[in-house]
C-alpha positions in Angstrom: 13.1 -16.4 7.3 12.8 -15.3 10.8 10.4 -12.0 10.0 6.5 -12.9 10.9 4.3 -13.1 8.5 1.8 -10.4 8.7 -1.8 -11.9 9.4 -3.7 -10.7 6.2 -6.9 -9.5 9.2 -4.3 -6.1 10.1 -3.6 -3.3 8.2 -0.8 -1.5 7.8 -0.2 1.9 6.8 1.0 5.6 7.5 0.9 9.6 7.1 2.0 12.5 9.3 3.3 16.4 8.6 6.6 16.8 7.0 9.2 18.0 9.4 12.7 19.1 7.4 14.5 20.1 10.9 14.5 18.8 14.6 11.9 21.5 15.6 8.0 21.0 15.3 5.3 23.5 14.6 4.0 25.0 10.7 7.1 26.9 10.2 9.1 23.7 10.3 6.4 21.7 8.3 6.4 24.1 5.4 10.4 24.2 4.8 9.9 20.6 4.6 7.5 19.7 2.3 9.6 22.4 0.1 13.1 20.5 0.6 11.7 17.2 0.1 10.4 18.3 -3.3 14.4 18.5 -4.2 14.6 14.7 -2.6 15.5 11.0 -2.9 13.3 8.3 -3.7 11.3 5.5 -1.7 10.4 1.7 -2.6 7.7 0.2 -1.1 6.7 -3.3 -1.5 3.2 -4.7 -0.5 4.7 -7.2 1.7 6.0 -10.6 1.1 9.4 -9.6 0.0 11.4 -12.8 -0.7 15.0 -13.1 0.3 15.7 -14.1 -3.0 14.9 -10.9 -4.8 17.8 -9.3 -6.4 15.6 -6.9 -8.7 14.0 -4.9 -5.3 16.8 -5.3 -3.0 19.3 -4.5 -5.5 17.3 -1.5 -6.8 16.9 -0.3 -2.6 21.3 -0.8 -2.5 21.9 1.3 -6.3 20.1 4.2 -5.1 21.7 4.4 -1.6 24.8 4.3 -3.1 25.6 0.5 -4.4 28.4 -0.8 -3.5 29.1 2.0 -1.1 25.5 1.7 0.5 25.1 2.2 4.3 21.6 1.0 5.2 19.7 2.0 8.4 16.8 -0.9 9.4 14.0 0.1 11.6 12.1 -2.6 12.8 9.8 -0.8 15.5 6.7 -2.1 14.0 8.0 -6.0 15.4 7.0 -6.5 19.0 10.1 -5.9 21.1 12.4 -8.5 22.8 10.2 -8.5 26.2 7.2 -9.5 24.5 8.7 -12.7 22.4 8.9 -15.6 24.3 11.7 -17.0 22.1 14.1 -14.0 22.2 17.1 -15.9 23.0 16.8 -18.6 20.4 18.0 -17.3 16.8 16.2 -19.9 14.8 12.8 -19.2 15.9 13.1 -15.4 17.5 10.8 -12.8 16.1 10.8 -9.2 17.3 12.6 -5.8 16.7 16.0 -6.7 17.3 16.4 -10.1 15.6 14.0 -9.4 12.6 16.6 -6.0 12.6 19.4 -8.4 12.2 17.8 -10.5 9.7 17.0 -7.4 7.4 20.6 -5.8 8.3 22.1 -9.6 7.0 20.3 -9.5 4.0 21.1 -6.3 2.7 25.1 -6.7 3.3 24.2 -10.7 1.6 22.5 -8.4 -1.5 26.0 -6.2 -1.7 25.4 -3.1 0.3 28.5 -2.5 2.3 27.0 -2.1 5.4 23.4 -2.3 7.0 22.7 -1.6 11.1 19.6 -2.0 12.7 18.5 1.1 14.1 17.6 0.7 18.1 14.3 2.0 18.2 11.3 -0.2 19.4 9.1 -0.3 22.0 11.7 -1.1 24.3 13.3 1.7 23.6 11.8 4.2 22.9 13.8 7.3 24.8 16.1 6.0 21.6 13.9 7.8 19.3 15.1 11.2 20.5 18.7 9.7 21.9 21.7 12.2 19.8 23.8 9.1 19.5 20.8 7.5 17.7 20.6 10.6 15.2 24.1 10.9 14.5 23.6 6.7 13.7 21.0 7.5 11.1 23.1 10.8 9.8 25.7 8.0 8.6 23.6 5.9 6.6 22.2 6.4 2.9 19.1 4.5 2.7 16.9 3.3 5.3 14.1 0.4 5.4 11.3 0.2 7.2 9.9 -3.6 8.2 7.1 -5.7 8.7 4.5 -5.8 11.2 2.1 -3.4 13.0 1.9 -0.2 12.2 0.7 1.5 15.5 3.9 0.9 17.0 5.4 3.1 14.3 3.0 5.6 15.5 4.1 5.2 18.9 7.8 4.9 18.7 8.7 7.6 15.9 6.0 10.0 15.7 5.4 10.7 19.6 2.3 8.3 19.8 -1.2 11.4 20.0 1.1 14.5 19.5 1.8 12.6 15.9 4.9 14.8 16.2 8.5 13.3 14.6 10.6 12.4 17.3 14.7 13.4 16.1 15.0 10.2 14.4 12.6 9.9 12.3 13.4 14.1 11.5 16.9 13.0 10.5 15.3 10.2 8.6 13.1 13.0 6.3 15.9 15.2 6.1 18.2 12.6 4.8 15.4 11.6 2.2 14.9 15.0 1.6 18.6 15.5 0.4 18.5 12.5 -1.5 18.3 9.2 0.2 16.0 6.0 -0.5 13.7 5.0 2.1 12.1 1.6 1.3 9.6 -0.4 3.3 7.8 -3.5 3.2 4.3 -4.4 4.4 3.6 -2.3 7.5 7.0 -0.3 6.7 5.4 0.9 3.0 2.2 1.7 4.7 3.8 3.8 7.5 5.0 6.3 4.4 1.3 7.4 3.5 -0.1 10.5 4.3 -3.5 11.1 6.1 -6.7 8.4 6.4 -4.2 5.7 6.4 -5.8 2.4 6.9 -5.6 0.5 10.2 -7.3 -2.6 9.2 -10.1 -4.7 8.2 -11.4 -6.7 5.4 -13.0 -6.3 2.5 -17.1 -7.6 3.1 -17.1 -5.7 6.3 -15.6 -2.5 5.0 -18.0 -2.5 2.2 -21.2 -3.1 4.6 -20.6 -1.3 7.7 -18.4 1.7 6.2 -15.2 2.8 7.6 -14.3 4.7 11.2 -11.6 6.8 12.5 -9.4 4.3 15.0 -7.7 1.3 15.4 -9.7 -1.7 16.2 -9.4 -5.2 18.0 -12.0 -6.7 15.5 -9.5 -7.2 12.6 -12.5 -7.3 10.1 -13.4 -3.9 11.0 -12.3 -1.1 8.8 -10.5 1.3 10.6 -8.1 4.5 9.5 -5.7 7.0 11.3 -7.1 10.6 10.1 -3.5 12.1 11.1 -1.7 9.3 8.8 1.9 8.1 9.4 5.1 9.6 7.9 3.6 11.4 5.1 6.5 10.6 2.5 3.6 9.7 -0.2 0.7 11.5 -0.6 -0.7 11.5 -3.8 -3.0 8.7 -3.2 -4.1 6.4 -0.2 -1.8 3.0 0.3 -2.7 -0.4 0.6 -0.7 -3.3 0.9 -1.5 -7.3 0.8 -4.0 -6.2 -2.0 -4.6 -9.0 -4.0 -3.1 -11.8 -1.3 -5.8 -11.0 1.2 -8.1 -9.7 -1.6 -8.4 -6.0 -0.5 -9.4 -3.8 -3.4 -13.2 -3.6 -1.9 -11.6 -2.1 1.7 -9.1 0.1 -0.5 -12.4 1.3 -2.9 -14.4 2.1 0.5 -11.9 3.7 2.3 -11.2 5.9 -0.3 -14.8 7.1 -1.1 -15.4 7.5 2.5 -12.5 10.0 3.3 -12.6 11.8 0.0 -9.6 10.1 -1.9 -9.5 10.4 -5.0 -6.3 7.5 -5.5 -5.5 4.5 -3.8 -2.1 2.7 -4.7 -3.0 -1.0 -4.0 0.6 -2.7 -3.9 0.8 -6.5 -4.1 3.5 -8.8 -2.2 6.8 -9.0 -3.5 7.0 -5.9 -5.6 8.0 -2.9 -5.2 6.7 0.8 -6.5 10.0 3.1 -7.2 8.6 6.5 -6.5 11.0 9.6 -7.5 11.1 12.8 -5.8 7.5 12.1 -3.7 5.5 15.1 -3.1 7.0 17.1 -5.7 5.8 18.0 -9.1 8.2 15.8 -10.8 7.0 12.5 -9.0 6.8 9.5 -10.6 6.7 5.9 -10.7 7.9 2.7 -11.7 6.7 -0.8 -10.7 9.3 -3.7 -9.8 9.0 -6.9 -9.6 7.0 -10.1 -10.6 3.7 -8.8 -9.7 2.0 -5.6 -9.9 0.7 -2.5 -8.2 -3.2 -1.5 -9.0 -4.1 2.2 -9.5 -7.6 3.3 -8.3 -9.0 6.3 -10.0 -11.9 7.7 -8.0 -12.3 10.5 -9.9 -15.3 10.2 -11.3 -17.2 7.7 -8.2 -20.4 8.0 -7.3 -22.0 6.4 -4.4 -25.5 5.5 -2.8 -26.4 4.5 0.3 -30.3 2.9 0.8 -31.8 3.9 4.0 -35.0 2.8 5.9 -37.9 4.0 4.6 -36.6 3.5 0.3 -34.8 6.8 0.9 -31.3 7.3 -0.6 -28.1 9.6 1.1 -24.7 10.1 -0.7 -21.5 9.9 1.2 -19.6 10.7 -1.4 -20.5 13.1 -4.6 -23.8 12.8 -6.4 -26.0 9.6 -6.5 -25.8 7.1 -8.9 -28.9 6.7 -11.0 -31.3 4.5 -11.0 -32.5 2.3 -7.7 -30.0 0.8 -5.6 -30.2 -2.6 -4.0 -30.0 -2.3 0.3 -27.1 -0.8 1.3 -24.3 0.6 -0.1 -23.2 1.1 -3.9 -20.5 3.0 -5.9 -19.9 3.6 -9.4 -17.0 5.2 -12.1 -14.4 3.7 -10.5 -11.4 3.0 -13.2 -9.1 0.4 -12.6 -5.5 0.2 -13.7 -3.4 -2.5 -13.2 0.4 -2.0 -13.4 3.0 -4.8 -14.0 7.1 -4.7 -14.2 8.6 -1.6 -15.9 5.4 0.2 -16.2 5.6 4.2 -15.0 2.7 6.2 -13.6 2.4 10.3 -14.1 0.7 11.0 -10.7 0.3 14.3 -12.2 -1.5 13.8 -15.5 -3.0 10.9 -13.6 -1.7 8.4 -17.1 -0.2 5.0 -16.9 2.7 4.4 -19.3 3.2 0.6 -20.1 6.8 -0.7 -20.4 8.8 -0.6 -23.6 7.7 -3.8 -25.6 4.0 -4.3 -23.9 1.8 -3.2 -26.7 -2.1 -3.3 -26.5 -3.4 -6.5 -27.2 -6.5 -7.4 -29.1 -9.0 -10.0 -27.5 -8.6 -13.5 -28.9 -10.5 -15.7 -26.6 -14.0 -17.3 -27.4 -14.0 -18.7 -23.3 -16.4 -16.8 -21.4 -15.3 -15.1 -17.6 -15.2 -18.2 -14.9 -17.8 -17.7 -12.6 -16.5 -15.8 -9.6 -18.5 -15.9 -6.1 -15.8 -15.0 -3.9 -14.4 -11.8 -5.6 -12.4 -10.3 -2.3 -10.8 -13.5 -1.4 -13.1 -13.8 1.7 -11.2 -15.0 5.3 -14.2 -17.0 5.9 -14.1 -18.6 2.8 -13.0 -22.2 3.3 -11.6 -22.9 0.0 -10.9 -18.8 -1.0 -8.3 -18.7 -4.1 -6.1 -15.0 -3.8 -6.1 -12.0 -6.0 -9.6 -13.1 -7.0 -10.2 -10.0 -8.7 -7.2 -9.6 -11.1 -8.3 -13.1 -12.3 -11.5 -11.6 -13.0 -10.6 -8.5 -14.6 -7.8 -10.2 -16.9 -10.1 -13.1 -18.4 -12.0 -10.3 -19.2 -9.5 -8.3 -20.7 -8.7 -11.7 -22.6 -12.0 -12.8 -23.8 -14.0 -11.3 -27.0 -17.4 -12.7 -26.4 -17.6 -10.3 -23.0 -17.2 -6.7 -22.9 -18.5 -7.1 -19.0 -18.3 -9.6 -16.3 -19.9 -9.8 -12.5 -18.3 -11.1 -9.5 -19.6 -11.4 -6.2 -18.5 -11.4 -2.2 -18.5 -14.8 -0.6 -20.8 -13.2 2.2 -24.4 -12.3 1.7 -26.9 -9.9 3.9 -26.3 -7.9 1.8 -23.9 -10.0 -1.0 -21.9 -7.1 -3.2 -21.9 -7.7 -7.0 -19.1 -6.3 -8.9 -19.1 -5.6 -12.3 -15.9 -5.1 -14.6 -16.6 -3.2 -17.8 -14.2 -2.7 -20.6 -15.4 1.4 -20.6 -14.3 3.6 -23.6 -10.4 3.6 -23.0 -9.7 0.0 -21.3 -7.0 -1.2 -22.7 -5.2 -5.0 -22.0 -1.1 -4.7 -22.2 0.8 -7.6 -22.7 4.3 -9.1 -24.8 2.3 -11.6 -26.8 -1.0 -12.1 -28.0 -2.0 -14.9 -25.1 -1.4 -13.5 -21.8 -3.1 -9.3 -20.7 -0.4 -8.6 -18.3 -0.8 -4.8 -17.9 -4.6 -3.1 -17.7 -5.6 0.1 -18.0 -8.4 1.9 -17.2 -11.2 -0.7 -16.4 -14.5 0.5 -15.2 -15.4 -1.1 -11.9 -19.0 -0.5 -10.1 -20.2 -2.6 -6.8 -23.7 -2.8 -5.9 -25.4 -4.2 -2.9 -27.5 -6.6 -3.2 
């Protein structure tokens, strides 16, 4: 596979206003965000998506129309053919184009009957308002968005500062808002969020230094775009990479820093099916041999130690009690949603798959030790989605009803604590193995 893997140090993500016509302004916005309550459907996968997988790609090719699919690839978030230094050889190119051809292969390999790439990158960027461009996109049922850097999404299709849709990308949210799939993967599922979408950054740093409008050369520091990307989903924040590059802690911060009160934390290779986004009817499904990870900030409080032993809060009220240095949250629920499981954004419930069932603890094995519960980057010998692990021993185990994990990094180091609260509940097909979890109480405490 000829697509770059995306370095786990950027973010990727998006939001912007919904524009149902060519024209721009709030007349245009509103009569969008109304027709796109009638609309399709998008999949977005958290990255990673293998060539191999027939359940995502085929579910992408059914809804655009299956074996009469026409499927529009946008690759702007590659760096353009000028930049790569191996353009002209097709076994080791990566950019816009080539990665376009790779995606546009695939999907016609998969059984859609045709797939184009869609000419807009930063090489071309007067292609994002070109008519011939449009009327390209007007011919195609489904559209996906790949890997790579967000920002250059920004730039290419929403008019860079003005965060305006160029004609392209209003064609695309027309065409979704009569009924098409837009799917995305990595940077291309991010790009669909609405505002304080993140920009990068890692977990230790997030949850020390707090999080800042912008995007940042220091990967590790946690950045977010207040105007968002596309806006296609915008019932909770979006991260991607979650459990690969151990991001729940940057997902958690972000979120209690810019009032959020969801994040959907999507993990490589699978994708979440979300019907008619943004209207009262959405829902979703997860697909795929992972999982996507709901968190409910509902009822967070944080507290932030100052000089002096005095105490400010961010975010709500403070937590009782005295907090270690730095900065702490509480009443965070986690929910943790595997193959076939549906979500109500709405009534905010998780619906576990026909044939999980909850599962009673069996195991007399205590939690593992964990001491580097975010996966750390600077962790030598770091094992991913670190805190899953954690979180489904514990569901497993009878002797526990809470574990603690901590960051690899200390000064301070961040303790989190997994509780099985009033209404936890472990899913699974068999007694052995929690696959699904619901509604685990997570607090992090500096320390």
């Amino acid at each position: 596979m000829r697509t770059p893997l995306r370095s786990r140090r950027t973010a990727l993500t998006g939001a912007t206003a919904l524009l149902l016509t060519l024209a721009v302004g709030p007349a245009a916005a509103a009569d969008t965000h109304q027709a796109q309550r009638q609309g399709g459907s998008l999949v977005l996968i958290g990255g990673g998506l293998k060539e191999n997988n027939t359940q995502v790609y085929g579910e992408i090719i059914e809804r655009a129309g299956g074996a009469r699919a026409r499927i529009g690839v946008i690759t702007a978030s590659s760096v353009p053919a000028a930049q790569d230094p191996y353009a002209d050889d097709p076994d080791r190119c990566s950019n816009s184009e080539c990665n376009g051809a790779y995606y546009s292969d695939l999907f016609k390999r998969h059984g859609a009957a045709d797939a184009q790439w869609i000419p807009v990158d930063l090489d071309h960027i007067a292609n994002a308002d070109s008519a011939a461009v449009v009327r390209q996109v007007n011919s195609m049922s489904g559209f996906f968005f790949g890997g790579g850097d967000q920002s250059r999404y920004l730039t290419t299709l929403l008019n860079g500062a003005a965060h305006t849709d160029s004609k392209v990308l209003a064609a695309i949210r027309a065409k979704l808002a009569r009924g098409a799939v837009v799917a995305g993967s990595s940077a291309g599922a991010q790009i669909a969020a609405g505002a304080d979408m993140v920009t990068g950054g890692e977990s230790y740093e997030g949850l020390r230094d707090g999080s800042s409008a912008g995007y940042f050369e220091d990967a590790t520091r946690l950045g977010y775009e207040p105007d968002g990307g596309f806006g296609f989903l915008r019932s909770g924040l979006i991260d991607t990479h979650t459990g690969a590059y151990g991001r729940e802690g940057r997902a958690i911060r972000l979120a209690a820093d810019t009032g959020h009160d969801r994040v959907y934390a999507l993990e490589e290779n699978t994708a979440l099916v979300v019907e008619q986004p943004g209207g009262p009817r959405e829902r979703l499904r997860i697909l795929g041999p992972r999982g996507v990870a709901v968190l409910d900030l509902r009822r967070a409080r944080t507290t932030t130690a100052m000089p002096g032993g005095r105490e400010r809060a961010p975010r709500k009220v403070t937590v009782s009690g005295t907090p270690g240095p730095g900065w702490s949250l509480s009443g965070v629920r986690y929910s943790y949603l595997t193959d076939g499981d549906r979500y109500d954004p709405r009534h905010w419930r998780a619906l576990p798959a026909p044939g999980k069932r909850p599962l009673a603890p069996r195991s007399v094995t205590p939690v593992p030790a964990n001491a580097d519960v975010f996966h750390s980057v600077a962790h030598p010998d770091g094992v991913p989605y670190s805190f899953l692990t954690t979180a489904r021993a514990l569901a497993a185990t009878r002797v526990q009803h809470q574990a603690e994990a901590t960051t690899y990094e200390d000064g301070p180091r961040f303790t989190v604590t997994f509780r099985k609260a009033p209404g936890f509940t472990a899913w699974g097909t068999n007694d052995a193995a929690p696959q699904t979890l619901t509604e685990l109480d997570i607090r992090i405490t500096a320390r």
